[in-house]
C-alpha positions as CSV (number, residue, x, y, z in Angstrom):
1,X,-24.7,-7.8,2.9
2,X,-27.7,-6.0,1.3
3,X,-28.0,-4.3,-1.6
4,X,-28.0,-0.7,0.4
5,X,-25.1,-2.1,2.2
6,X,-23.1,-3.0,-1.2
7,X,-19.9,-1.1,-1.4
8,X,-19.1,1.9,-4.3
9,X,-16.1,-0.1,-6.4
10,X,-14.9,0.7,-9.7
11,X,-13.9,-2.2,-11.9
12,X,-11.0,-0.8,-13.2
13,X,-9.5,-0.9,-9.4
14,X,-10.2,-4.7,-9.4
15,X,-6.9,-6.8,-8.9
16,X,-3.6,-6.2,-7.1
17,X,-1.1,-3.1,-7.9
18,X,2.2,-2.7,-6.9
19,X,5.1,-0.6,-8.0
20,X,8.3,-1.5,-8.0
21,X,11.4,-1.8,-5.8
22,X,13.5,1.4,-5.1
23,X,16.7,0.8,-3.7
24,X,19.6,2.6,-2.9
25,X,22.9,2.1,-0.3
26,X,22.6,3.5,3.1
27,X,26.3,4.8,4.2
28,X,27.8,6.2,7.5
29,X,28.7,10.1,7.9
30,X,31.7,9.3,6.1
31,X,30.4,7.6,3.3
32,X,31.4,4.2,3.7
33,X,28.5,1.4,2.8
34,X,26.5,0.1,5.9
35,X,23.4,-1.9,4.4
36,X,21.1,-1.8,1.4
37,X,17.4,-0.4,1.9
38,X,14.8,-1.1,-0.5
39,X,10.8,-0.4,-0.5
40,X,7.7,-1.8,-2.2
41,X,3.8,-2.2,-1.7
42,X,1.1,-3.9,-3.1
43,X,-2.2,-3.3,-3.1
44,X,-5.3,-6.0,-3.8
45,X,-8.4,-4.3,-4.4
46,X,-11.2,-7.1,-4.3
47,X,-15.0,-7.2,-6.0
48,X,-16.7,-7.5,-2.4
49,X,-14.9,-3.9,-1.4
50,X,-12.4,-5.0,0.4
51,X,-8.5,-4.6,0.2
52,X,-5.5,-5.7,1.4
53,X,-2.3,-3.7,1.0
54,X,2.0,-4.8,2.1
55,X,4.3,-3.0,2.3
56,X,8.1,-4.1,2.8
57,X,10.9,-1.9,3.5
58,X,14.8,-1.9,4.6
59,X,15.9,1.2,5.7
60,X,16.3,4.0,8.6
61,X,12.2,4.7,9.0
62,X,10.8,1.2,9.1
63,X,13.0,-2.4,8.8
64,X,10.1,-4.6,8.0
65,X,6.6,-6.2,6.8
66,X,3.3,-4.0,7.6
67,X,0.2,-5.8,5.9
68,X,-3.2,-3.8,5.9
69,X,-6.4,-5.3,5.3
70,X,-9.5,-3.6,5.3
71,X,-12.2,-1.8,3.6
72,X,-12.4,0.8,0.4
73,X,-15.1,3.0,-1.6
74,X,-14.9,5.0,-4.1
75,X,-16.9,8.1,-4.9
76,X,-16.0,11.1,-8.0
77,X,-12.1,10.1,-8.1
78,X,-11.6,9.7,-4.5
79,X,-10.7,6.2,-3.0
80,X,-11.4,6.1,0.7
81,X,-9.7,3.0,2.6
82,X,-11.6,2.1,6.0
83,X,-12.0,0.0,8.9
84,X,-8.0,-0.8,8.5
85,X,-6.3,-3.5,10.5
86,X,-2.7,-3.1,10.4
87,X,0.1,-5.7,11.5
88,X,3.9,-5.5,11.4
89,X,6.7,-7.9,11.2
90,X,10.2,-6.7,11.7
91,X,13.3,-8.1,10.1
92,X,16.5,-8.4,11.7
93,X,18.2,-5.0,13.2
94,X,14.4,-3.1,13.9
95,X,13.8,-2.5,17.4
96,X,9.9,-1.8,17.3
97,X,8.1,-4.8,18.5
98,X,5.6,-6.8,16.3
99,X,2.0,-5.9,16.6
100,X,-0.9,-7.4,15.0
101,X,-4.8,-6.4,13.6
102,X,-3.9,-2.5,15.2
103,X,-6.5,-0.4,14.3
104,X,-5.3,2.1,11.6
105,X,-6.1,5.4,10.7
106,X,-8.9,5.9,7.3
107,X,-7.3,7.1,4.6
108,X,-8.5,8.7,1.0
109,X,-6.7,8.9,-1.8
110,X,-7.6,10.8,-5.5
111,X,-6.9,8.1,-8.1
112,X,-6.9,8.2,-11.7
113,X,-4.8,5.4,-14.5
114,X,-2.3,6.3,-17.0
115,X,-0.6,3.9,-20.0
116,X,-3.9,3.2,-20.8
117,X,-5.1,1.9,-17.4
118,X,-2.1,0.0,-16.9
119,X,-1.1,2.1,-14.0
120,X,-2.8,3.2,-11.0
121,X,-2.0,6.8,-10.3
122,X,-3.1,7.6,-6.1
123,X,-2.4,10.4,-4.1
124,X,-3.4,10.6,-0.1
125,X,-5.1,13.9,0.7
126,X,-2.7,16.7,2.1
127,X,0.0,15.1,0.3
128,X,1.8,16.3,-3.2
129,X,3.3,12.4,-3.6
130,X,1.6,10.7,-6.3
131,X,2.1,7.0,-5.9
132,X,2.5,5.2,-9.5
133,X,1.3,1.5,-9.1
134,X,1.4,-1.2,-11.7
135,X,-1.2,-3.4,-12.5
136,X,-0.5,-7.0,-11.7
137,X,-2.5,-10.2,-12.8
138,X,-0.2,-12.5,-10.9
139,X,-2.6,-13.9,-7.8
140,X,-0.4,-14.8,-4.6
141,X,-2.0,-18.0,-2.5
């Protein structure tokens, strides 16, 4: 890659981010328990621009694994993620079939930190959700 090539990072992205685990019961129309369902997601920003992202869930919308990888930039608070392969792995109960390296949709984001840059604070565009991730020196092999 060549210097005009060289992606737009921002140091203080560098590393992986997650939040943590919401969780609640899911119940039947009459309020009787019928399984947990938790969510998470990580996200690895690395110094080469590139980025890797999971994102595990048990519940009514997705039962399962979807790991991203792909490419980011960042330009005046927004963080663009591009060139996105996407594969899924279902846990036990989820009908959709397993896919993998699907090509994904772009995305941007506006990010800023809080807790004195201990937390990464994103929000897609056309959304109001801001996702609150935690920075993480813990390196997965």
């Amino acid at each position: 890659m060549g210097q005009a090539d060289a992606p737009t990072i921002d140091d203080k992205l560098l590393g992986t981010w997650s939040n943590g685990v919401s969780g609640g019961d899911v119940v039947d129309q009459y309020g009787y328990y019928v399984n947990d369902e938790y969510s998470g997601e990580s996200y690895t920003f690395n110094q080469d621009g590139t980025f890797t992202c999971a994102m595990a869930s048990t519940g009514t919308l997705i039962n399962g694994l979807i790991t991203e990888s792909g490419k980011y930039k960042v330009s005046d608070g927004e963080l663009s993620l591009y060139d996105i392969k996407e594969s899924f792995t279902p846990w036990r109960g989820e009908t959709r079939q397993p896919y993998t390296d699907q090509p994904a949709k772009d995305r941007t984001y506006t990010y800023s930190f809080e807790d004195d840059r201990k937390t990464l604070v994103i929000t897609e565009d056309g959304s109001s959700y801001a996702d609150r991730l935690q920075y993480s020196d813990v390196t997965v092999t």
